[in-house]
N, C-alpha and C positions, 0 to 999 in steps of 0.2 A: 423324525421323532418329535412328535409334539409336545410341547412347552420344557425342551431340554436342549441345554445351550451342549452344541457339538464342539465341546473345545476339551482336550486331553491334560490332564492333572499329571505336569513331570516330575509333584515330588513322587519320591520312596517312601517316606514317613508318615503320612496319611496312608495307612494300609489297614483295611477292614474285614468283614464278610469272610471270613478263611483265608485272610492272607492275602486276598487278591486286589488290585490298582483298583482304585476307580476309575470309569473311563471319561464322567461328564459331572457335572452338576447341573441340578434343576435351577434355571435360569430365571423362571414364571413363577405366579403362584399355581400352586398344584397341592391341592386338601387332602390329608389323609382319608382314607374310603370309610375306616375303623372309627377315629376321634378326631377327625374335621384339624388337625394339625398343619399348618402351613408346611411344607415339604420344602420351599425355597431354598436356596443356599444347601442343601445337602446333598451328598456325593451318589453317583448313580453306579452298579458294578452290574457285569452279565452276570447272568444264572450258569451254572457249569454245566447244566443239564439242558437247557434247553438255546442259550443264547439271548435269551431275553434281556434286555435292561430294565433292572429293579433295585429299586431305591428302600429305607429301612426308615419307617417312624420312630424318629429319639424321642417319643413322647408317651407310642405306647407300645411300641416294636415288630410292628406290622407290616410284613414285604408286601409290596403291590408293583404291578407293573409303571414304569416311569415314562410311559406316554399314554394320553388321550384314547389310546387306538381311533381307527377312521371305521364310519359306517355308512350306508347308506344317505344317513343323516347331515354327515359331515359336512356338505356343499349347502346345503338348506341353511345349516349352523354359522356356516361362514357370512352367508349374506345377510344373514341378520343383525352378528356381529359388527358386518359395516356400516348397517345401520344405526345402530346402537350407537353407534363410535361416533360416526357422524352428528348424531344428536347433542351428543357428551360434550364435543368439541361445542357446537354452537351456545350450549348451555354456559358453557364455563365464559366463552366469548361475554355473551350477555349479561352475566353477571359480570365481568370485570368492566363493562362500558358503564352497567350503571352505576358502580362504585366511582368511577371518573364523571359521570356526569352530577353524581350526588354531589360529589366534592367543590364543581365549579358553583353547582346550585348556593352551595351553604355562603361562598364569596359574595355572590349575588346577593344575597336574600339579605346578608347583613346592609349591603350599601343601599340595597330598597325602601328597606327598615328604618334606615336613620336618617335619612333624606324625606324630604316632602316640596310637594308643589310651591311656589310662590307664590303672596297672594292670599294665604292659607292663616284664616284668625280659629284659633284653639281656646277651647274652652273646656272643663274638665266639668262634668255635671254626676255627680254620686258615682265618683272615682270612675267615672268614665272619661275618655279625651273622645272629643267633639270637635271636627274642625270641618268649617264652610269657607267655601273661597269666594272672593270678590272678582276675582280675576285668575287665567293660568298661565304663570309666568314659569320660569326658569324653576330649576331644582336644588334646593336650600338644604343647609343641614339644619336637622330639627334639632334646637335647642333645648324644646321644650320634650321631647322625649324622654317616656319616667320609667323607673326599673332596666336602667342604664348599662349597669353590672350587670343584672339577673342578666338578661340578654343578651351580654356579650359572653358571661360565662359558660350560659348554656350554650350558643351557637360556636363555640370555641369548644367546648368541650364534645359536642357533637360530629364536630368535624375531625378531633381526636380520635374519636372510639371508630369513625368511619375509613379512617386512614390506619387505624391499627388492623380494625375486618379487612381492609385489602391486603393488605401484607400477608396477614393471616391465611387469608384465604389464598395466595400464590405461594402460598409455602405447603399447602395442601393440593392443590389441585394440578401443581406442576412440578412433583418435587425430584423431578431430574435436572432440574437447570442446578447452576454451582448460584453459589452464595452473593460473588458479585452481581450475577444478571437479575437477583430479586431485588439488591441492592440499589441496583442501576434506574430498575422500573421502578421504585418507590421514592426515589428522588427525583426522578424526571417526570412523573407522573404529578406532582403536585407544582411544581415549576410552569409546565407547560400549560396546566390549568389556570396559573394565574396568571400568564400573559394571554390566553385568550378573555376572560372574565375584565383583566385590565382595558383591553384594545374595545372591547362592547361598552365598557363605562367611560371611554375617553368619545364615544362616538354620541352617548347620550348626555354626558353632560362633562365636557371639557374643562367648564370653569372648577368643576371637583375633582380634576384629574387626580393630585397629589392628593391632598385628603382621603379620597378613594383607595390612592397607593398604598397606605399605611395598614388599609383592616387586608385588602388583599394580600400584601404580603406579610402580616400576621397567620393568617389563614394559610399559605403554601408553609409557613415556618411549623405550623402546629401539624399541619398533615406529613409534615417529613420526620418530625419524630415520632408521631403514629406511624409512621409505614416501617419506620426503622426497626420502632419495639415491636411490630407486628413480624418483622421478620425473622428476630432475635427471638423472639418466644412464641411463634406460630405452632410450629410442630410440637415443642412442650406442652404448652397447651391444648394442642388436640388431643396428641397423647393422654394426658389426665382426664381431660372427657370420655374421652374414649372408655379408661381404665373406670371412672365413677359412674357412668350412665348402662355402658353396656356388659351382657355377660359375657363369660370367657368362652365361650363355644365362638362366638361372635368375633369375636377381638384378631384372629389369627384371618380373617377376611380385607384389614385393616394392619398388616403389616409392615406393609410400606413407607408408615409413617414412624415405625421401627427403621426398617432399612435402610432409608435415605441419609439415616444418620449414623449410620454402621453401630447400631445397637444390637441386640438381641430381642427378637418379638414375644409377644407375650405367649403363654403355652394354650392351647385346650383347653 
């Protein structure tokens, strides 16, 4: 029986359909055929007359049969599915590698930023910086570096909103895992970052080790509270998009972001 979990309900007290047990509930998403209602979570009971398993929309009270049936089709269907599936996974992959490699990037890009060659005479010509070198020496922090704040705020605050999309985005796209193992990955995920991004700036410039330490682990400190509140208000917040962008025919497709958090999904 397709997308219907075989598992028998021993209460008594859930008793429907004329009095009789149900024997399963719908496990899957499975759409009303009537008003496109998510069927999930609801109890499945045979027909008296024919033996069939069928399920009742509490939305618009529409019995329909509570599996897929099989067709001809059905094996075509399957391999496609796996491919589908297969895709999804790689998709979701790549997007969470370049959420971590954006993150190491914005570490980087600061110490590149405030750093300059040795050697190096600046000149500011109609609010532009100008700088020719005599010589390339070792790498210096730029003192004369201007919009000092602006700079640090924005690439601080960028790395915020990018560690908040990651959290976000695995509280969406994996939402069977428990609450520690998102937890787990949004603080190890920004740690780990900044000991690789540290070990590349000790090998480029040594004598800025410690200097360098400070914005980097500024940067793992701002992306763990990004990943944290991205994990604490991911699914709300998709939720509310979800609710302001899309229609309600739509929304019961998108249940799971109900489920995950033993809510009630939205209706039809």
């Amino acid at each position: 029986m397709n997308s219907v979990a075989q598992r028998t309900l021993a209460t008594t007290s859930d008793r429907s359909n004329n009095g009789a047990a149900p024997v399963a509930v719908i496990d899957l998403d499975r759409f009303c055929d009537g008003c496109g209602y998510n069927l999930r979570t609801l109890p499945v009971y045979l027909d008296d007359r024919t033996g069939i398993p069928v399920v009742r929309c509490t939305e618009c009270g529409r019995y329909q049969a509570a599996s897929d049936g099989a067709t001809a089709l059905r094996p075509w269907l399957n391999r496609l599915t796996a491919l589908f599936l297969w895709a999804w996974v790689l998709t979701v992959f790549s997007g969470f590698v370049l959420i971590v490699l954006g993150e190491g990037a914005l570490a980087y890009a600061t110490l590149d930023e405030l750093t300059v060659r040795g050697g190096a005479t600046t000149q500011i010509i109609n609010n532009t910086v100008i700088r020719t070198w005599q010589r390339m020496g070792p790498l210096e922090v730029d003192t004369a570096y201007r919009d000092y704040w602006l700079f640090i705020s924005g690439i601080y605050g960028s790395s915020f909103l990018l560690a908040f999309t990651g959290g976000m985005y695995l509280m969406i796209v994996v939402p069977h895992w428990r609450r520690v193992a998102y937890t787990g990955v949004v603080l190890a995920v920004p740690l780990l970052v900044g000991l690789v991004v540290a070990f590349s700036w000790n090998e480029q410039a040594p004598h800025l080790f410690g200097w360098g330490l400070t914005y980097v682990a500024a940067h793992a400190g701002v992306q763990v509270l990004g990943g944290v509140l991205g994990v604490v208000l991911g699914r709300p917040a998709a939720r509310m998009l979800v609710r302001l962008v899309l229609p309600a025919s739509i929304r019961p497709r998108l249940a799971y972001l109900w489920l995950a958090d033993n809510k009630p999904f939205p209706k039809a």
